[in-house]
Structure formats: C-alpha cells, structure tokens
N, C-alpha and C positions, 0 to 999 in steps of 0.2 A: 887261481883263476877259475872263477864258475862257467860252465857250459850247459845250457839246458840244451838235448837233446828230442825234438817232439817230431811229428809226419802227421801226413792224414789219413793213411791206410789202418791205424789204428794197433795200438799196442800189443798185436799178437803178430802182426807182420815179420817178418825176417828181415827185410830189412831196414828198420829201427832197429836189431840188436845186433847187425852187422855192422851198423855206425856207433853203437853207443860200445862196444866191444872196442874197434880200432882206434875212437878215441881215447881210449881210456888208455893207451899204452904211449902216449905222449906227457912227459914228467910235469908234474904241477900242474896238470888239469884235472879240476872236478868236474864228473860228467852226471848230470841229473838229469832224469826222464819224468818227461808230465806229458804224457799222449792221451787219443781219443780212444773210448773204450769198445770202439766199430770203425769199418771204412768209414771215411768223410770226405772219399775224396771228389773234387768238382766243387767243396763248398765256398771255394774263393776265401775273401774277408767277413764271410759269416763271423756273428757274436750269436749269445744268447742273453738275452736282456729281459724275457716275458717271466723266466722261472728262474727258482738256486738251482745252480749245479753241482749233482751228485761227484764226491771226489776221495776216492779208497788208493791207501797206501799197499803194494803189490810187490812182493820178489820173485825174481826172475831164477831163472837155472842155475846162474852160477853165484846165487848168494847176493847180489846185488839189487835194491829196491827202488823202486820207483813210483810213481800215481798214472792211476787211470782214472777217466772222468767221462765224464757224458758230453763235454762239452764239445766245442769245435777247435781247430789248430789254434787259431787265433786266440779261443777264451784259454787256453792251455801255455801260452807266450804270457798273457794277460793272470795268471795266477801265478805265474815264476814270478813277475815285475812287483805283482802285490807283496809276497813275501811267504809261499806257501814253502817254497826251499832253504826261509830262512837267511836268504841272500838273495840280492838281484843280482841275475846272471851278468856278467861282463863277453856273455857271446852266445849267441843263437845258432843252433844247427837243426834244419829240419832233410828227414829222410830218412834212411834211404826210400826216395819212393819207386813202387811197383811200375815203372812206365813213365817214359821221358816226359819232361816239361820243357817246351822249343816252343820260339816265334810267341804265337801269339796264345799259347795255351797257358803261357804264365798266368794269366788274366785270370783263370779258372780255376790253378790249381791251388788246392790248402797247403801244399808243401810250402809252396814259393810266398804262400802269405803270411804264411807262421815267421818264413824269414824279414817278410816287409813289416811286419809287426815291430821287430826286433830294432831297425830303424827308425821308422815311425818313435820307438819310445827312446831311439838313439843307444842301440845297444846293435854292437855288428851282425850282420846274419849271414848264413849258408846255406842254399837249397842244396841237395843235393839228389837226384834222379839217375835210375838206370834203365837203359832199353829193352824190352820185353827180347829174350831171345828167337821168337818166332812172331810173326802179325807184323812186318813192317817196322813200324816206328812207335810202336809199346801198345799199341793201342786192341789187336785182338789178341798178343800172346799171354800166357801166363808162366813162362819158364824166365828164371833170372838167375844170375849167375852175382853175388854180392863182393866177389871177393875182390876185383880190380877197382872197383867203384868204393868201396871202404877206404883201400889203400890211399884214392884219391885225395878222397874226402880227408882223410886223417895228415897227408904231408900239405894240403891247401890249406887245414887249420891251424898246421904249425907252421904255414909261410905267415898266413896274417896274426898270431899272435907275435913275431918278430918283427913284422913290418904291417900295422894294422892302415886300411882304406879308411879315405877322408871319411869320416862322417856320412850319413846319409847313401852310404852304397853299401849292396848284398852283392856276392858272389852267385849266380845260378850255375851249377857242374851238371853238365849232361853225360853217361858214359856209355857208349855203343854196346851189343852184343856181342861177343864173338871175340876174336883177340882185338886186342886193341894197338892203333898202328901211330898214335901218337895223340897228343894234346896240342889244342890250338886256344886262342882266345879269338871269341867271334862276338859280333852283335849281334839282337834277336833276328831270326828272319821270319817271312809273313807265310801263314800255313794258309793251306787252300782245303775248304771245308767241303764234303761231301754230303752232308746230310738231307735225310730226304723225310718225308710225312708217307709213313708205310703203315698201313692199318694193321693192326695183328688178332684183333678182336670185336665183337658186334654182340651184345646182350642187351635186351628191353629199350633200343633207341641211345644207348649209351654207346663210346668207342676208344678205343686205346689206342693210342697210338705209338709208333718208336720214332723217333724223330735225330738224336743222337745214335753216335757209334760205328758208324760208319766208318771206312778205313779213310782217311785225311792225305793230302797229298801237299806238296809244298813248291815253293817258289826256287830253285837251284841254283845260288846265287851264293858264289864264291865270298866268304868270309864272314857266314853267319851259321848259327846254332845248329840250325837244321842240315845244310850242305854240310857241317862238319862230323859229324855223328853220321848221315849216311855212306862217309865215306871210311867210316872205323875208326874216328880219331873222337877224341872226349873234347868237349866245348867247354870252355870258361866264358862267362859272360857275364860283364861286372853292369848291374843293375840300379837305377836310383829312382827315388818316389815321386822327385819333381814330375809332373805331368803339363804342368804351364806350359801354350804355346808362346816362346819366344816372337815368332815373330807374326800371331796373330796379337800380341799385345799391342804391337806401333800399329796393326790393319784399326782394331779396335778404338784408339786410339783417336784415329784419325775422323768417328762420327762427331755427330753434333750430338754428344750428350746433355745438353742444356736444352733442346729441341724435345729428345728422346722423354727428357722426365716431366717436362710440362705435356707432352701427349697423354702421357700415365696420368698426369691429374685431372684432364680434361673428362666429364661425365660423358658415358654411353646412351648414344641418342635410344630414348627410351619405343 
C-alpha cells in the first residue's frame, strides 16, 4: 500500500518528518513525500496552472528520499495521482501541521486540502494538525511537541487501512498541547474571528495594512473540534466534499424556474 505523505508548512518542517517517520513503522506501508519547497500555508485548494512546476528529488537524514516542488499542497496530491511516484497512492496523509486546523479554518488550510484533494480524486485522506504549545489555539505559538500527534496519526492510519471510510470522507486529527487527556470524535465547530484593519505603514500615499492574525476565539459548544482540543483531548472529525444544501434543494425547487429563464431572455430596456 502507497502512502503519500505531503503538508503546507513545507518540507523542511518537523512536522512532515515526524509523520512520514511514524508511518513508516506500520508493516506494508510505503511512505512517499512530495511537499512544498516553502510554507504555503493559508493557501487553501490553490493549483498552479499559469507556469511548469519546478520538482527535485531530495534525501532526508535518515537515507530516505523524497520531492520538493514549488508548487502548492494540492499540485503536490496532483503529481502523486499523475504518476511522479510511479504509483498512485492508495492513501493520502497531509501534516503534521504547525498549528490546529478546527471549525471553520479548514476552509483555509493547505493541510486539510491536500487531504480533500485525495477524495476529490477518490483516494482516502488524513489531515493531521498539532496545537502550537503557547498562543492559545496554534495561532501566535511556535513551540510544538510532535511526538503524541505522530503516534496518532500513525495507529488512525492503521485503523483505516483495516477498516477503510466510505468513499468521499477524510479524517481531520486535531491534537492539543500539553498532555493529552484523551480523544473524542467531534464535528466541526464555528470559530469567532478577530481581525481587525491596523495600519502598520504610510510611504508616498501608499499603506499596509495587517488585517489577519489576530488571536480567534470560538463558539464553546460541547461536541465539536474546537471545545475538544481546548479541553486536552485530540478531536477526530470525519469530513466530506459534499457541500450541496439538502434542503435548500426542495426551497429551490419550489420557484417558477420556467418564469425565472424567460425573464433571462427578455432584452434590457435600453
């Protein structure tokens, strides 16, 4: 069984080689790396489509090779599936990243889309994230601790290669700082954004501004992502691409679409 291993912190991160390490001690898995050759993270479902992308095969410290590339998580998912490894993977693992992905920041992160990629092409996927140990909830720390959050990530890749999820669903692992006081499985919860428009610079009528970054605060709400990680316990949250509202479909449904398209052909009073 192939594994590609990719993140968006980018292939000199620590932890990328603290997942691609603890998988690797799980029998009969190949574990193959194709990461970005810089952070990228925040770039969501970025591609790159305007230019080729630069892509060099690289060994790591312990003898083990892998590719870095200029691209984005997603184009790095997308040159496993072409056949840069020579196999398409049969399992997607992105991480470990620098700083949780909860609620509603999956939407943003390239970890978490490196693994929607992996469905999208109908190949399973795992995000996996750890919480910055200082700054709240990953967002101003830079201290991380990889070693509970590998373990994770490495016995959740040997449940689902035993027992693999329907089709069209990713695993997101969120894993707290500090001891960890147990694992739940949660749904996303809704984060509460802080940001604000703070000038930080004025040259020639030009201005800069910061607008992200802010410390993010969230909704405390018993049985999702975020409430579980604040309280020490690591979140599983099983994830799918469907975004169709169910039941804006029957609202929808219910206009005069036959009304709707003769107005569309009707010419604009000039």
């Amino acid at each position: 069984m192939l594994a590609l291993v990719t993140n968006d912190d980018g292939i000199g991160a620590a932890g990328i080689h603290a997942l691609r390490r603890a998988l690797a001690e799980i029998d009969g898995l190949d574990v193959r790396v194709v990461a970005p050759h810089t952070d990228r993270s925040g770039t969501a479902r970025s591609i790159t489509t305007r230019t080729p992308i630069w892509v060099e095969e690289v060994e790591f410290d312990d003898g083990s090779v892998g590719f870095v590339t200029e691209g984005t998580p997603v184009d790095c998912v997308r040159f496993a599936d072409l056949g840069l490894l020579g196999a398409r993977p049969d399992l997607i693992v992105a991480g470990i990243n620098h700083g949780s992905n909860l609620g509603d920041d999956i939407t943003y992160s390239g970890t978490v889309a490196a693994a929607f990629e992996g469905i999208v092409l109908g190949v399973p996927g795992v995000a996996v994230s750890q919480q910055a140990g200082v700054g709240g909830m990953g967002y101003a720390g830079r201290e991380f601790d990889f070693a509970v959050s590998a373990r994770i990530a490495r016995e959740v890749v040997r449940k689902l290669i035993a027992e693999p999820l329907p089709p069209g669903t990713l695993i997101n692992v969120n894993c707290p700082a500090g001891e960890l006081r147990g694992i739940e499985v949660t749904r996303l919860g809704k984060r509460l954004y802080d940001d604000e428009l703070k000038l930080v610079e004025e040259d020639e009528g030009r201005k800069r501004y910061k607008i992200y970054g802010f410390e993010p605060s969230f909704e405390d709400e018993e049985g999702t992502d975020l409430a579980a990680v604040a309280k020490g316990l690591a979140a599983i949250t099983p994830i799918h691409f469907d975004l169709t509202d169910r039941a804006g479909l029957e609202h929808l449904s219910s206009w005069d679409l036959e009304a709707l398209s003769g107005s569309a052909e009707q010419p604009t009073p000039g």
